[in-house]
C-alpha positions in Angstrom: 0.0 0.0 0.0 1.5 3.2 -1.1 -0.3 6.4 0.8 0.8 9.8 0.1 0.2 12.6 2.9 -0.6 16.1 1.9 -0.8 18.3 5.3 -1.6 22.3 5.2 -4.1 24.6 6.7 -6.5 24.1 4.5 -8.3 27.4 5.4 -10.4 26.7 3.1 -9.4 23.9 1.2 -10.1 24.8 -2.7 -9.2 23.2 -6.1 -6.0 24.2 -6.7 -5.2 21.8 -3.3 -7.4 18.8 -5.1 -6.3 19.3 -8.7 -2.4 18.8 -7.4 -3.3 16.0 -5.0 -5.2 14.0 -7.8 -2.6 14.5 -10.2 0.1 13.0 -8.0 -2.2 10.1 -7.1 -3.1 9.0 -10.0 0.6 9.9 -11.7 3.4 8.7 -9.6 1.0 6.5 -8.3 -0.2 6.1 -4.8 -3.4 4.1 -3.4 -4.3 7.0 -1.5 -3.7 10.2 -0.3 -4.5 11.6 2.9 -5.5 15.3 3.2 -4.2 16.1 6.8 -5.5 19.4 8.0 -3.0 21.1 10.8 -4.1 22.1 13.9 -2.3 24.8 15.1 0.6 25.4 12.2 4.5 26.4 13.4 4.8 28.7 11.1 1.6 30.5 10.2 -0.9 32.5 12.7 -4.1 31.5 12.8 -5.7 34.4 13.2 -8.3 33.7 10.8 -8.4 30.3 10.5 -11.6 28.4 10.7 -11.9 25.7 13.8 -10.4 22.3 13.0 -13.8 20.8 12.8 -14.9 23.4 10.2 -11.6 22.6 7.8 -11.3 18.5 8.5 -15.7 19.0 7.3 -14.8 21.3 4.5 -12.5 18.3 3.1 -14.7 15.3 4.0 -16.9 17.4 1.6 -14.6 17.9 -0.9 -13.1 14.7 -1.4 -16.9 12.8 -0.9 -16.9 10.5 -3.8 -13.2 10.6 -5.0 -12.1 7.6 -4.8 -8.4 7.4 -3.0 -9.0 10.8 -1.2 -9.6 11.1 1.8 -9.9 12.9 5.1 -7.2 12.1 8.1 -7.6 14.2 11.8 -4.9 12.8 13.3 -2.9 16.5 13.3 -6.2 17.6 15.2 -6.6 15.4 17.6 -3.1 15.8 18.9 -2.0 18.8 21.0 0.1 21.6 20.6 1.8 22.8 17.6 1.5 20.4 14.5 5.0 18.5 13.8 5.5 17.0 10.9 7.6 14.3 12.1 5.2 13.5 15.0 2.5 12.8 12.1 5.2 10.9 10.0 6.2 8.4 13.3 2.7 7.8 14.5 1.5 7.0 10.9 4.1 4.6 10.9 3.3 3.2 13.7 -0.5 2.6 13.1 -0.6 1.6 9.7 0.2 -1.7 8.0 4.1 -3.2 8.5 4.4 -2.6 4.9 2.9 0.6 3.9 4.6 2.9 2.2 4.4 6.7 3.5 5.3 9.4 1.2 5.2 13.3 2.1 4.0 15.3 -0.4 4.9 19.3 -0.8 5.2 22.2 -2.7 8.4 23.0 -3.7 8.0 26.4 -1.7 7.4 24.3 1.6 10.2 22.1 0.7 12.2 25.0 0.2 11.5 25.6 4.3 12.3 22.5 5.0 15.6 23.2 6.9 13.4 25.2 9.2 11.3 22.5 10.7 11.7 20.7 13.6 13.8 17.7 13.6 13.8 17.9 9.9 17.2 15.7 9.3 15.3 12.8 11.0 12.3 13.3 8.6 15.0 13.1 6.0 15.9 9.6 6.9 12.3 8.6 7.8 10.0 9.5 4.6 10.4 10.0 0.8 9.2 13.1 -0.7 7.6 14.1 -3.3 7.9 17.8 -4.5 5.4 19.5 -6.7 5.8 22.1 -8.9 3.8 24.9 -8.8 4.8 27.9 -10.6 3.9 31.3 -9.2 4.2 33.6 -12.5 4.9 32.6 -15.9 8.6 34.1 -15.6 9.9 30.9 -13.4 9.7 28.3 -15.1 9.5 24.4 -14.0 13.2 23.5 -14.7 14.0 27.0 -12.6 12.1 24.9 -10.0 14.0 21.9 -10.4 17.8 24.0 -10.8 16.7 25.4 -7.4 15.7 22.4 -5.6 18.9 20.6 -6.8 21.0 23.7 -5.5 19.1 23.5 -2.1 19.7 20.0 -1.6 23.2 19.8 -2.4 23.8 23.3 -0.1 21.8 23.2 2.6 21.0 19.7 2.9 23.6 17.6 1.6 25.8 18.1 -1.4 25.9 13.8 -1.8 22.1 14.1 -3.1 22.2 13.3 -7.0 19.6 13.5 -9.6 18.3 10.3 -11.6 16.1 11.3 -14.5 15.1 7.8 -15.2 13.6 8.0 -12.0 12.6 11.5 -11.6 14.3 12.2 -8.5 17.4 12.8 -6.2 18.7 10.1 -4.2 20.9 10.0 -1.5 23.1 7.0 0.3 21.6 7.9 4.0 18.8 10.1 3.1 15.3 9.3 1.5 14.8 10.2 -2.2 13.3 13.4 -2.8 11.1 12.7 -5.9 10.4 15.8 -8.4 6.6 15.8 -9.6 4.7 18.0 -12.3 1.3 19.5 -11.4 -1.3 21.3 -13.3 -0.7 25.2 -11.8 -4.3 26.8 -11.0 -3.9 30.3 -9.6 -5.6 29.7 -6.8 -5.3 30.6 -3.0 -6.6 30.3 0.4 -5.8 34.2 1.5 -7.2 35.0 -1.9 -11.0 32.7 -1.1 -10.8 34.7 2.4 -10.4 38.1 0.9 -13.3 37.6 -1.3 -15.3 36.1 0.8 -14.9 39.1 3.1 -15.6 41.2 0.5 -18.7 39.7 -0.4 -17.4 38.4 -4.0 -18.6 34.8 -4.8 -15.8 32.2 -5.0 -17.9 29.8 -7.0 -15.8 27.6 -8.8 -12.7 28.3 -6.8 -13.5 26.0 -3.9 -16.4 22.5 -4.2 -19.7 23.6 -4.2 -20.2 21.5 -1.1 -17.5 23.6 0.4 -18.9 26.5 -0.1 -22.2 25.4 0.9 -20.5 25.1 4.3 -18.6 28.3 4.3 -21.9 30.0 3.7 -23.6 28.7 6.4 -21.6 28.7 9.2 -20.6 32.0 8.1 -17.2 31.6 7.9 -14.5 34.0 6.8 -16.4 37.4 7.0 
C-alpha cells in the first residue's frame, strides 16, 4: 500500500489543493492520499483560520466521492503545535508493517524545510515528493528543479544526485526526494478569504459542497 500525505491549513481547502493531490495520485502512483489538515501550524498564525472541525468537514466534503481521497484528523486530535515528524512516526506506527508513506509538498514548503523541527530525521524517515507549482509565468519548471537541486546539495547535503530515469534525487543515507509536475491553478486560500470578506462569490474556486459550508456557518467574514 503506497499512501501519500498532503498536510496544510487548509483554510479553506479549494481546487488548486485537489487538482495537485489527484494528479500525483493517480501519476506517480499512490493508493491514496491523505488530506491532513494542521491544527495549530508552526509557522503560520491562525488568526483567521476556521476551527479544525470546520476545515477536516470542508474536506470530508470535498473529497466525498473521489475515490483514494480522503480525510485524516490525526494533526487535530493531537495537542500543541503540528509537527510534521510526529505525524510521519505515528502513521508509521498505526498503519500496516508494509505501507509505504510518502510526504508530499510544494516546492516552496520544501524550500523551508531546513526550518522544521527535527527535519534531518524526517529526512531519513519519509520520501518526498515535491510539486511544482509555478507562481508567475517568468519561473519556469526547470527554474524549480535548478533550485531544488542547488538547495539539496547546499543546505542539505551536497551527496544528493539527480536520476532522470527515475525523476528524482537520491541519496546513500537520506530518502529520495522525488520531483513531480502538477497542473498550476492560480488559486489561494488568503485569496478565497479576501473575497469572501468582501462579499465576492468564490464559486468555482472551492467544491460547491465547500462553499455550501462556508456560507452557512458564516465563515470568513
Amino acid at each position: 500500500m503506497r499512501i501519500g500525505l498532503f498536510g496544510g491549513t487548509f483554510n479553506p481547502i479549494h481546487h488548486g489543493h485537489l487538482r495537485a493531490v489527484l494528479e500525483v495520485r493517480e501519476g506517480f502512483p499512490l493508493d491514496e492520499c491523505y488530506l491532513i489538515p494542521v491544527a495549530v501550524p508552526p509557522h503560520k498564525t491562525t488568526d483567521d483560520m476556521a476551527s479544525g472541525d470546520k476545515r477536516l468537514e470542508m474536506i470530508r466534503r470535498a473529497v466525498s466521492g473521489h475515490s483514494g481521497l480522503s480525510a485524516c484528523d490525526v494533526e487535530l486530535k493531537r495537542s500543541g503545535p503540528s509537527y510534521t515528524i510526529d505525524t510521519v512516526k505515528y502513521l508509521k506506527n498505526s498503519l500496516a508493517e508494509d505501507t509505504q508513506l510518502f510526504l508530499i509538498l510544494g516546492i516552496d514548503a520544501f524550500l523551508e524545510i531546513d526550518t522544521w523541527k527535527s527535519y534531518r530525521e524526517l529526512l531519513q524517515t519519509v520520501p518526498f515528493i515535491v510539486i511544482a507549482r509555478p507562481d508567475n509565468e517568468s519561473c519556469s519548471e526547470t527554474e524549480h528543479w535548478r533550485t531544488l537541486k542547488e538547495f539539496l546539495r547546499t543546505r542539505i547535503s551536497a551527496d544528493y544526485c539527480y536520476s532522470a530515469s527515475k525523476a528524482c534525487f537520491s541519496h546513500h543515507q537520506l530518502q529520495q526526494v522525488f520531483t513531480y509536475s502538477v497542473t498550476m491553478l492560480d488559486i489561494s486560500s488568503s485569496k478565497i478569504r479576501e473575497m469572501i470578506r468582501n462579499g465576492c462569490s468564490v464559486r468555482f474556486l472551492v467544491p460547491d459542497k465547500v462553499e455550501a459550508l462556508i456560507k452557512s456557518k458564516g465563515l470568513y467574514l
